[in-house]
C-alpha positions as a Markdown table, in Angstrom:
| # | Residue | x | y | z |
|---|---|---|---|---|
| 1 | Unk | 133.8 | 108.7 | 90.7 |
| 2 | Unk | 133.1 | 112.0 | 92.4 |
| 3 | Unk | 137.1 | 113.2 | 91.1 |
| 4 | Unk | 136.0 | 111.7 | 87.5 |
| 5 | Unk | 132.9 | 114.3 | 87.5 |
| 6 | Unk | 134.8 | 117.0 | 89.0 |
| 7 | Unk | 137.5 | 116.9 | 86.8 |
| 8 | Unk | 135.0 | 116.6 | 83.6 |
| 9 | Unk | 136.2 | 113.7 | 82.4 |
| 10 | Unk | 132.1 | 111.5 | 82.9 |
| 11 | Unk | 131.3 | 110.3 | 79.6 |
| 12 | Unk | 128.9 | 113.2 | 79.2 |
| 13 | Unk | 125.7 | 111.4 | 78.3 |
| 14 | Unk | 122.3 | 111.4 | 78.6 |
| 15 | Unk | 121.3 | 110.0 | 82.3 |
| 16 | Unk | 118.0 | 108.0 | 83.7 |
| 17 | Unk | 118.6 | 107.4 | 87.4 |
| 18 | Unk | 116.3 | 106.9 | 90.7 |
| 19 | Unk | 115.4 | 104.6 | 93.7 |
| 20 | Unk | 112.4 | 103.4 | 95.4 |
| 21 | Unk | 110.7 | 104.4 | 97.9 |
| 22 | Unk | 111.7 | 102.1 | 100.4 |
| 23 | Unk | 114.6 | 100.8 | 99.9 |
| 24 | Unk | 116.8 | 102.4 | 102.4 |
| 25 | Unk | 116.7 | 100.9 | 105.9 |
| 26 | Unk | 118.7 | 102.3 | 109.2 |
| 27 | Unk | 117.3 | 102.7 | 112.7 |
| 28 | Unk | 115.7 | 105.2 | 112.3 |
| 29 | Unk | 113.3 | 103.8 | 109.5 |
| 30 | Unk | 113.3 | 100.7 | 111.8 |
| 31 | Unk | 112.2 | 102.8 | 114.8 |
| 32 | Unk | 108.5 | 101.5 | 116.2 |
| 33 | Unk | 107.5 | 104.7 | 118.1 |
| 34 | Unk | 108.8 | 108.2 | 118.8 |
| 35 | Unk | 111.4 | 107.6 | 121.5 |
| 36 | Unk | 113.5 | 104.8 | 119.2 |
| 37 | Unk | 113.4 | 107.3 | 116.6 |
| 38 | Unk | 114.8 | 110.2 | 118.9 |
| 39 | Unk | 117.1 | 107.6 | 120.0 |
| 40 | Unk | 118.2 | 106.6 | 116.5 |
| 41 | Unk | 118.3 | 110.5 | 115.7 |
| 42 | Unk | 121.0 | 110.9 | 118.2 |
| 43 | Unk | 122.7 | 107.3 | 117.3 |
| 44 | Unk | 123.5 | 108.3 | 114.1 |
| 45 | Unk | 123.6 | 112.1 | 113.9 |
| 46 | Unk | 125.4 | 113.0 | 116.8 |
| 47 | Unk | 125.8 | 116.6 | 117.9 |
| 48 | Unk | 123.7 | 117.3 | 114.7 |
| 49 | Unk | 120.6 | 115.7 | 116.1 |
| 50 | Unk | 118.9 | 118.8 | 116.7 |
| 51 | Unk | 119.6 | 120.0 | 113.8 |
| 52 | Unk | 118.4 | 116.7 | 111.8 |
| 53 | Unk | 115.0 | 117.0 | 114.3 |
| 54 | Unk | 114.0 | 120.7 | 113.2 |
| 55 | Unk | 114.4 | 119.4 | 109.4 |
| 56 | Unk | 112.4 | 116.1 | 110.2 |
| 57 | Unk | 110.1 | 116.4 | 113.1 |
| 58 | Unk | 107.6 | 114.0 | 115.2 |
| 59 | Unk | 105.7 | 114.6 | 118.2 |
| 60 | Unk | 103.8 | 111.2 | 117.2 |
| 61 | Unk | 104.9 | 107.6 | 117.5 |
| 62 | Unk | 102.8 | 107.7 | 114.2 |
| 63 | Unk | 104.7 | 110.6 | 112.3 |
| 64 | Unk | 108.0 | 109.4 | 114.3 |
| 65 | Unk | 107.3 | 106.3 | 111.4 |
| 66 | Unk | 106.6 | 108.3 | 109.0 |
| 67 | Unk | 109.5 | 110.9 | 109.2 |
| 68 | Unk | 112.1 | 108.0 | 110.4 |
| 69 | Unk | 111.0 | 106.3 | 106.1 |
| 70 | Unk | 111.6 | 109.3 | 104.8 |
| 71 | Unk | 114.8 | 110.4 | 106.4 |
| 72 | Unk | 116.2 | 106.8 | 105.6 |
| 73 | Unk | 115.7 | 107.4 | 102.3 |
| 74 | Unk | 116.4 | 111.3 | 101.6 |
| 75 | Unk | 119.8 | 110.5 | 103.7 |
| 76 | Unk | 120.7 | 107.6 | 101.7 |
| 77 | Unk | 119.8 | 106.6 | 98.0 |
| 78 | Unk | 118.1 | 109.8 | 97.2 |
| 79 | Unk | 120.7 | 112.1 | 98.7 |
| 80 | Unk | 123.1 | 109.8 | 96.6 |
| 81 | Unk | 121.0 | 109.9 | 93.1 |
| 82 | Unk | 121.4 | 113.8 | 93.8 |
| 83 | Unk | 125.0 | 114.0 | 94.3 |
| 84 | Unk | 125.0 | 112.5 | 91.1 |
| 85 | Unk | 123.2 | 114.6 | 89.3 |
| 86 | Unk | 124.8 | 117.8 | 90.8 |
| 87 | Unk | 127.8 | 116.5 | 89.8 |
| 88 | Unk | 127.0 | 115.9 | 86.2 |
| 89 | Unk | 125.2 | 119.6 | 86.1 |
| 90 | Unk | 128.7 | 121.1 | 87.1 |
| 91 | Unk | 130.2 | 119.8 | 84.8 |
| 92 | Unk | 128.6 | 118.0 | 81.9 |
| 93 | Unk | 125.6 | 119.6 | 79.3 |
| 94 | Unk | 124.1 | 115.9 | 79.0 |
| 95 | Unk | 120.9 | 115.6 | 81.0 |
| 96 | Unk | 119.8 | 114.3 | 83.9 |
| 97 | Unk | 116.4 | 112.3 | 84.7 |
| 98 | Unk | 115.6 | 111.1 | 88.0 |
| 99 | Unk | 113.0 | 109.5 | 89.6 |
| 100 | Unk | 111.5 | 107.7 | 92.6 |
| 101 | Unk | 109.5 | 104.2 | 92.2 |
| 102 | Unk | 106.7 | 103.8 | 94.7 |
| 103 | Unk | 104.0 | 101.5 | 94.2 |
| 104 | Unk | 104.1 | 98.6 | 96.3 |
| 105 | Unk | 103.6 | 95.4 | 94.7 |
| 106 | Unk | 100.4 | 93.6 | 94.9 |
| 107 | Unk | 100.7 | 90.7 | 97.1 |
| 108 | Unk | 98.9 | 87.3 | 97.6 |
| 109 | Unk | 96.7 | 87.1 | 100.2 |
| 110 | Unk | 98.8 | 85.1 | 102.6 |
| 111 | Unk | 102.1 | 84.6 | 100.3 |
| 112 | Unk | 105.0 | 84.5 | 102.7 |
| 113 | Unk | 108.8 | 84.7 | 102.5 |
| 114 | Unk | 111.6 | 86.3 | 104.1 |
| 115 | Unk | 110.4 | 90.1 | 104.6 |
| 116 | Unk | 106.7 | 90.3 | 105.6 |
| 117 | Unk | 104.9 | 91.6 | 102.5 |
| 118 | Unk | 102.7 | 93.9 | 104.6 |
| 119 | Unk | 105.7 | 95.8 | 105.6 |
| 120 | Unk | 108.3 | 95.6 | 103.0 |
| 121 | Unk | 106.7 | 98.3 | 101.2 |
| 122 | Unk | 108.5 | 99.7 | 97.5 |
| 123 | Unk | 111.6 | 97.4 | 97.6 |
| 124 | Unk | 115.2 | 97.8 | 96.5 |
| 125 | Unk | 114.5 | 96.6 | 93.1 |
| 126 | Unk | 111.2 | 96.3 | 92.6 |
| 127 | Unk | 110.7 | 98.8 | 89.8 |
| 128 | Unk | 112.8 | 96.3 | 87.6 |
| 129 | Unk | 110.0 | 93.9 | 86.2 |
| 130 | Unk | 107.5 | 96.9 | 85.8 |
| 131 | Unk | 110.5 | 98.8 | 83.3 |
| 132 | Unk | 110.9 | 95.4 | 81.6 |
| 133 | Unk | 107.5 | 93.9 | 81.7 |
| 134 | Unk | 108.6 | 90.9 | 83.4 |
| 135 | Unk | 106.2 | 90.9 | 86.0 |
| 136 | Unk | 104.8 | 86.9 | 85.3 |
| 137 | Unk | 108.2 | 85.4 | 86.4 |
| 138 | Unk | 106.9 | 86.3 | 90.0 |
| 139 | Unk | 104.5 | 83.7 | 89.5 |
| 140 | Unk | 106.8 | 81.0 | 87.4 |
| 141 | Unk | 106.7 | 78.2 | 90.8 |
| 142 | Unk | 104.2 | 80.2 | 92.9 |
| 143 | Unk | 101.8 | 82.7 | 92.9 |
| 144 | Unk | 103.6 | 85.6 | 95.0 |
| 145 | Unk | 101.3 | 88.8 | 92.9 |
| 146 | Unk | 98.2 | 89.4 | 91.7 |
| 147 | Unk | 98.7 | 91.6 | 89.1 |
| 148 | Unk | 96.6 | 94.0 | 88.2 |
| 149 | Unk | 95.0 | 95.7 | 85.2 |
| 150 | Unk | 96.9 | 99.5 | 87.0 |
| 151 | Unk | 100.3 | 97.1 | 88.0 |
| 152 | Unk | 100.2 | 96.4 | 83.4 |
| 153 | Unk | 99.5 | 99.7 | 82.4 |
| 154 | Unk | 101.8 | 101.3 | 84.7 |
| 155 | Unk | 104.6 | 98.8 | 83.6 |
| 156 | Unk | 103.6 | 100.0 | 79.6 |
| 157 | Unk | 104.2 | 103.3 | 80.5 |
| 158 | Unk | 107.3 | 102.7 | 82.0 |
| 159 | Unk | 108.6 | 100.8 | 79.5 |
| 160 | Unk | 107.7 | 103.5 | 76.4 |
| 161 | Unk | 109.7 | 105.8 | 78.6 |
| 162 | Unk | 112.9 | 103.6 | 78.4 |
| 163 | Unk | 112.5 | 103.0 | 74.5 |
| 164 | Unk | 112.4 | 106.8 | 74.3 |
| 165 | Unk | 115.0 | 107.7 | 75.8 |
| 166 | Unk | 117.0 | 104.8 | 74.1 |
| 167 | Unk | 115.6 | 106.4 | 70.9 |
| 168 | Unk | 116.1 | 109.8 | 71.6 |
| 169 | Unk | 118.3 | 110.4 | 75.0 |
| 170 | Unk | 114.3 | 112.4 | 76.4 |
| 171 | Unk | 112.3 | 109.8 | 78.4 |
| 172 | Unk | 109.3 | 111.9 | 78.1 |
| 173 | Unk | 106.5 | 110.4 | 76.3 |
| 174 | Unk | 102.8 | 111.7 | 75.3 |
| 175 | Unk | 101.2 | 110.1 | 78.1 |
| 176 | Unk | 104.6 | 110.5 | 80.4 |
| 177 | Unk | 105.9 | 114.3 | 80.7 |
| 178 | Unk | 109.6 | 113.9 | 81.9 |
| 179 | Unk | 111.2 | 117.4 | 82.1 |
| 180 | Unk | 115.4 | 117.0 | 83.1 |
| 181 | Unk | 116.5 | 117.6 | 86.7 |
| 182 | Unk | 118.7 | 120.7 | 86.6 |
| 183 | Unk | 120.1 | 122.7 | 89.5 |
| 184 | Unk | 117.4 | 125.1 | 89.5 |
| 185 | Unk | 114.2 | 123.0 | 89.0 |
| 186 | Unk | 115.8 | 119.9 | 91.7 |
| 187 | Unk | 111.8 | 117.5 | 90.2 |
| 188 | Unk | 111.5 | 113.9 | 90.3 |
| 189 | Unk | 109.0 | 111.5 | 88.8 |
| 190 | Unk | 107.4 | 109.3 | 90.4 |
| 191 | Unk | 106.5 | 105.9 | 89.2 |
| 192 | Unk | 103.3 | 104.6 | 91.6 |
| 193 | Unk | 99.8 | 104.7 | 92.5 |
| 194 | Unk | 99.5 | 108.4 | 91.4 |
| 195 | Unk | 102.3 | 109.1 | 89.0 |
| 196 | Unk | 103.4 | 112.8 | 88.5 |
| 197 | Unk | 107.0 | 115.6 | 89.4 |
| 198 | Unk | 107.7 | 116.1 | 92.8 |
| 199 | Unk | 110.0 | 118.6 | 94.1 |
| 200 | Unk | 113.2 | 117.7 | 96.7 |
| 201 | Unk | 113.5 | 119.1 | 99.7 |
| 202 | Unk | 116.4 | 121.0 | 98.6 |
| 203 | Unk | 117.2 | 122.1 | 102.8 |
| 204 | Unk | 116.7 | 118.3 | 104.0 |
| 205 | Unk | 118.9 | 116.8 | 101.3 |
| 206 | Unk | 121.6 | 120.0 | 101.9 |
| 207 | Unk | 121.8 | 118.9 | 104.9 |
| 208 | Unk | 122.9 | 114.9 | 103.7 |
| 209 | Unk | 126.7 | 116.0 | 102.8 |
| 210 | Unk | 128.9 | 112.6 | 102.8 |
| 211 | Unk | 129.5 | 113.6 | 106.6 |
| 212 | Unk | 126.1 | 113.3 | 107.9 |
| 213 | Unk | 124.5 | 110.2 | 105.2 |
| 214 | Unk | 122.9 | 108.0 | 106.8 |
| 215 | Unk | 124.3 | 104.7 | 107.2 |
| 216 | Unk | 121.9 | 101.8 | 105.5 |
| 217 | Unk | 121.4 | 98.4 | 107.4 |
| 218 | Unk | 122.3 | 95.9 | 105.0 |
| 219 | Unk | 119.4 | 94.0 | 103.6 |
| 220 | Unk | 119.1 | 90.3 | 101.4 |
| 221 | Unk | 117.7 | 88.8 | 98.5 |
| 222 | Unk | 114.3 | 88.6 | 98.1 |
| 223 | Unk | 111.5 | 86.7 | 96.6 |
């Protein structure tokens, strides 16, 4: 795909892509405290640890969690939803929307299957039933959520800014401002318990060239 874009030859349309927010999983997002995430560091970065520890530092078994999440996930399906989009900036006029998916579903108290709710976080796939409104068929043979009145209204605004942009190519809606990601305003929008752009970290992503991604631990199917 990457010789496709170069070459020009995308179909040059209008483009909605993102991730979640916790999705991605390595070692070093795995890592319980600060000396497996310095461990991981140099596991899977090599002789560009140092480097990789100056962009994402920890002094802290608690920030060595917190940098090892977001590290997993800049290195993997973010630095990949970027690539993208730089490629169809070089190359293509059509534009680009991204954004990341956070909020963590609302689970029943004491529900239990294969990950452990309490640390599974925003899942690979678990923006789907809020863009489709589909969030009930959770509860079809069991009650797994507990839906709330913010999980519905969230999902409604979600799902106006998919029949927008199938309307009109421009996500954005009046209660939903979506501006295009473009090489020199590199925003996001973020879908979760406070919605609104974010910038990348355009010198931590730089540094996530197909050399240095991190790899991601393969995960199953969940509940």
């Amino acid at each position: 795909m990457p010789n496709i874009f170069a070459a020009g030859k995308q179909n040059d349309v209008a483009t909605v892509a993102g991730f979640t927010r916790d999705e991605s999983s390595n070692d070093l997002r795995t890592a319980g405290n600060l000396e497996a995430y310095m461990a991981a560091a140099g596991k899977l970065y090599g002789d560009q640890a140092d480097r990789f520890l100056a962009l994402y530092p920890a002094k802290t078994d608690g920030e060595a969690k917190a940098m090892g999440l977001l590290a997993a996930r800049e290195g993997l399906v973010e630095a990949g939803t970027r690539n993208w989009a730089v490629a169809q900036k070089k190359t293509g006029k059509a534009p680009f929307y991204m954004y990341m998916f956070s909020r963590v579903h609302p689970f029943a108290p004491g529900v239990e299957f294969f990950d452990n709710p309490q640390k599974i976080g925003a899942y690979h796939t678990s923006d789907v039933p809020y863009w489709f409104g589909t969030q009930d068929a959770f509860n079809k043979f069991r009650t797994t959520r507990v839906w709330t009145e913010f999980d519905r209204a969230l999902s409604d605004r979600m799902m106006a800014t998919l029949i927008a942009f199938a309307r009109t190519g421009d996500p954005g809606t009046p209660a939903v401002a979506w501006p295009q990601w473009t090489l020199d305003a590199q925003n996001y929008l973020e879908f979760g318990d406070d919605t609104g752009m974010r910038e990348e970290n355009r010198a931590r992503l730089d540094f996530h060239t197909p050399a240095n991604v991190t790899p991601s631990t393969p995960r199953v199917s969940r509940d």
